[in-house]
Residue, then its C-alpha position, 0 to 999 in steps of 0.5 A: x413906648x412905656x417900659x411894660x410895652x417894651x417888656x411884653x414885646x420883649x417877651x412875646x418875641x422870645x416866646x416865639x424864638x423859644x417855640x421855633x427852638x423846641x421845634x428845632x430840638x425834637x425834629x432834630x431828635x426825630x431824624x436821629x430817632x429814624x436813623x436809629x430806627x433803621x440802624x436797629x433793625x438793620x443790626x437785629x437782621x444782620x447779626x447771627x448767633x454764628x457770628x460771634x462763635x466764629x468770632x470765639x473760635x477764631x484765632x484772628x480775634x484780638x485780646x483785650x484788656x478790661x480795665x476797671x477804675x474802682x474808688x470806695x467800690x466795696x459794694x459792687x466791686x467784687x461782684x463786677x469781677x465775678x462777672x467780668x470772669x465768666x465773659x465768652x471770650x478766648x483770650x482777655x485779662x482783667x485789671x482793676x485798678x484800686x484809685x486811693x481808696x477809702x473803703x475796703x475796696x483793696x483788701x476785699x478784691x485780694x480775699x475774694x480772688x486770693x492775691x498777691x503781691x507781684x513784681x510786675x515790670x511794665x511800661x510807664x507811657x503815660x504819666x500817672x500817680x504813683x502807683x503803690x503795689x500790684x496784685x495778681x493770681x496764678x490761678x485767676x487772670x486778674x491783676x490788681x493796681x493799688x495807687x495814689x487817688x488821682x481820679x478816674x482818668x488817672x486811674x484807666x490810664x494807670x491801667x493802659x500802662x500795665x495792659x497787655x494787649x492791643x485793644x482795652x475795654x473800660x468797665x465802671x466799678x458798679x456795672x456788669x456785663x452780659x456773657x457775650x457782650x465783648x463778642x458782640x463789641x469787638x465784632x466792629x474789630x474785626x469788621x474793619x480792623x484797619x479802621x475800627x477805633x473805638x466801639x461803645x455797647x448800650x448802658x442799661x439799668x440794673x436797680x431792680x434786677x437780681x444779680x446772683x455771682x455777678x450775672x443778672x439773672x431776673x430783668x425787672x424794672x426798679x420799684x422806685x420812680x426816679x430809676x425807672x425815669x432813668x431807664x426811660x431817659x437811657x432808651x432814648x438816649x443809646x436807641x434813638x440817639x447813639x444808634x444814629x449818631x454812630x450810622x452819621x460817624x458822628x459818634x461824640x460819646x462812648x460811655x464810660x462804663x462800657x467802651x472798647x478802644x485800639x490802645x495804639x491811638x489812645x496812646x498816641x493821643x495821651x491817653x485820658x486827659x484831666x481837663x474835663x469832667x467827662x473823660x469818656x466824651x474828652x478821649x472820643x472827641x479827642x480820637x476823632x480831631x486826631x484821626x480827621x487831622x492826620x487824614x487817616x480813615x477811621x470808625x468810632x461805632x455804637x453797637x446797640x446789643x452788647x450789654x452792660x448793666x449799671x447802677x444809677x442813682x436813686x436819690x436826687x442829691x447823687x442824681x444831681x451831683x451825676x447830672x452836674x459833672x456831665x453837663x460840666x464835662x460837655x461845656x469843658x470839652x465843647x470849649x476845649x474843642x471849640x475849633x471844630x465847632x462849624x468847621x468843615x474840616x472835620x466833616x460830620x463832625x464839625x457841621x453836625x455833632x458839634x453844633x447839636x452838642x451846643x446849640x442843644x445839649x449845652x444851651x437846651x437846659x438854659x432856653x429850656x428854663x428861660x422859655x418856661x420862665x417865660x411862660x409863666x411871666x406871660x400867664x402873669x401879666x395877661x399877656x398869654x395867648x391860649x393858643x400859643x401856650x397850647x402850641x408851645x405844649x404840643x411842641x415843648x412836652x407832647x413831642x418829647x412824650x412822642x420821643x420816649x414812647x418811640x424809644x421804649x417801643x424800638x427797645x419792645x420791638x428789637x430786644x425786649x428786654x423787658x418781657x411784661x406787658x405790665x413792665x411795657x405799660x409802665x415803660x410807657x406810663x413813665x415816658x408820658x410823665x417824664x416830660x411832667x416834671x423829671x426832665x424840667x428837674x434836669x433841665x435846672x440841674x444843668x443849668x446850675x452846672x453851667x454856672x458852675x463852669x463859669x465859675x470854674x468850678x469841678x469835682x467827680x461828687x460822690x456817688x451813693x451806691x445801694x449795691x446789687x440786689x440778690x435773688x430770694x433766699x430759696x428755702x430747703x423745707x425739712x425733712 
């Protein structure tokens, strides 16, 4: 057999083993998309306004602390106090703690709110920077932390340090958040109380929407493409993804930019670790091997309406500076953890979250490349059968556009967020292109972050931020 015969047998072969992996993939992706159908409708059906003004009115309702780690925030930062000020709760606090900082940060969170530097004493039970000054009002109930830079992780930990009360809400510096949406994530709280760990709310995406004193007063989608892609890809991924992760209590990822935790195991755990890129998905992973060793029965849940609103790239430089540090973060913290990995000691976690982690969402962006490569290598040397390549498109492309278009119908049928039939036609428009070129984009974003942790490479990469957009002037004609 002359080397080209090796080779088209070869690659035939791994035609084949790519076809089965995509079918694989998206049927995986299926069932979690029914599982979160169901968990869906299951919450729209159970959740009553009542509900959360019992909840509001309660004297059993636990405080939280809200933490936001801010660095070079200037743009967003003041208006995401503002909203974090007129959330319904009964009893919360807001700290924001000012990571080294760069900009103007500091001095406009201290005009804007009126602080001043205090003499607070708190308990240092995790280990931090150095923290340089901190920062409150009599008349807002607001403290501010300024600090050496250490990183995000550092900074909520600083944060946990001087918090209060037993439950802590992390908040990204460039997000904010709907007026009940602490009622409808602390709702899990005081559900099961003994059991309730960690409660992640959905993330979704504000470019394009107008923000007037911290509150998203118009819900439009952006006006450019890769935002809009974006708002697909967050549907897909908290509807059809988390939602049903959450309902196998496999729950690996709350995100960072809106999760609610029982500080008790936090600390028990160290509180954020620094060995990974991802902090978020490193402390979740982290609570669940905790609670599943000391065999205490525990809950990490998604609850897919308490609503945060964040900013997202708009260029692919920071997109792909994004999409690199979380591909990095799943590698790291797959690898830190990889003893769970088929291990049926932990459950659903070892047997099922663990394995889709890294058969598909590490590796899927490698196969996903070599498998397209390969394609083309085929088309090349004649040796591409027509129907194999219009099988491999259905599966690899179709399937996933079916996948998009589920999300943003689950998303117009449970909350409608996005009220236009012209913004639903353009939902769908966007989920069929989705799959024509953004996702494969991903795809090589991530694999370089792969090499990148062969490489032991890291770095947060700075994120650009354009800042809310404000409504319209209105103009008072004259008289």
């Amino acid at each position: 057999m002359n080397w080209i015969a090796l080779l088209t047998k070869l690659i035939v072969g791994f035609n084949v083993f790519v076809l089965v992996y995509f079918v694989v993939l998206n049927t995986s992706y299926l069932v979690l998309f029914l599982l979160s159908l169901r968990g869906v409708f299951r919450f729209t059906r159970r959740t009553f306004f009542s509900d959360y003004r019992q909840i509001m009115q309660s004297e059993m309702t636990w405080p939280i602390s809200v933490i936001v780690a801010a660095h070079d925030e200037e743009k967003t930062i003041v208006e995401t106090v503002r909203s974090l000020r007129m959330v319904n709760y009964s009893e919360f606090e807001i700290i924001v703690v000012n990571d080294g900082s760069n900009d103007a940060t500091l001095r406009k969170l201290v005009e804007a709110f009126d602080l001043s530097r205090l003499d607070k004493v708190y308990k240092r039970e995790i280990e931090t920077r150095t923290i340089r000054g901190v920062y409150g009002s009599l008349d807002h109930n607001i403290t501010v932390i300024d600090k050496e830079q250490g990183g995000k992780p550092d900074a909520l930990n600083a944060g946990i340090n001087v918090s209060r009360y037993p439950l802590f809400c992390s908040i990204d510096a460039d997000s904010v958040i709907e007026d009940n949406a602490l009622l409808r994530v602390v709702k899990p709280f005081m559900e099961h109380p003994e059991e309730t760990i960690a409660a992640g709310g959905i993330v979704r995406i504000v470019n394009g929407c107008q923000v007037r004193e911290g509150r998203v007063v118009q819900v439009e989608l952006p006006d450019k493409p890769l935002p809009v892609f974006q708002v697909i890809e967050y549907l897909r991924a908290f509807l059809s993804g988390r939602v049903g992760w959450s309902a196998l209590r496999s729950l690996l990822i709350i995100s960072g930019a809106f999760g609610v935790y029982r500080k008790k195991e936090v600390l028990e755990v160290g509180g954020y670790g620094h060995d990974t890129d991802t902090e978020d998905l490193d402390l979740v992973v982290r609570l669940h091997r905790h609670m599943r060793e000391q065999k205490r029965k525990y809950r990490v849940v998604f609850v897919p309406d308490p609503v945060c609103w964040t900013e997202v790239p708009e260029n692919l430089t920071t997109l792909r500076r994004q999409r690199a540090r979380w591909q990095r973060g799943l590698a790291q913290s797959l690898w830190a953890h990889k003893r769970v990995l088929l291990n049926p000691r932990y459950g659903s976690l070892g047997l099922l979250a663990f394995p889709h982690a890294f058969f598909f969402e590490m590796l899927g962006p490698l196969i996903e490349v070599l498998g397209y490569t390969a394609i083309l290598v085929s088309f090349l040397l004649g040796i591409l059968n027509l129907q194999f390549f219009l099988l491999f498109f259905a599966i690899a492309v179709l399937y996933g556009v079916f996948l998009s278009i589920a999300a943003v119908l689950l998303e117009e049928m449970s909350f409608r967020r996005y009220p236009g039939w012209i913004d639903l036609a353009k939902l769908v428009v966007f989920g069929i292109l989705e799959n024509l070129g953004y996702r494969q984009l991903l795809a090589v974003f991530k694999l370089k972050a792969l090499f990148d942790v062969l490489r032991r490479r890291r770095g947060w990469g700075e994120m650009d931020r354009e800042g809310f957009r404000a409504p319209p002037e209105t103009v008072t004609p004259e008289a």
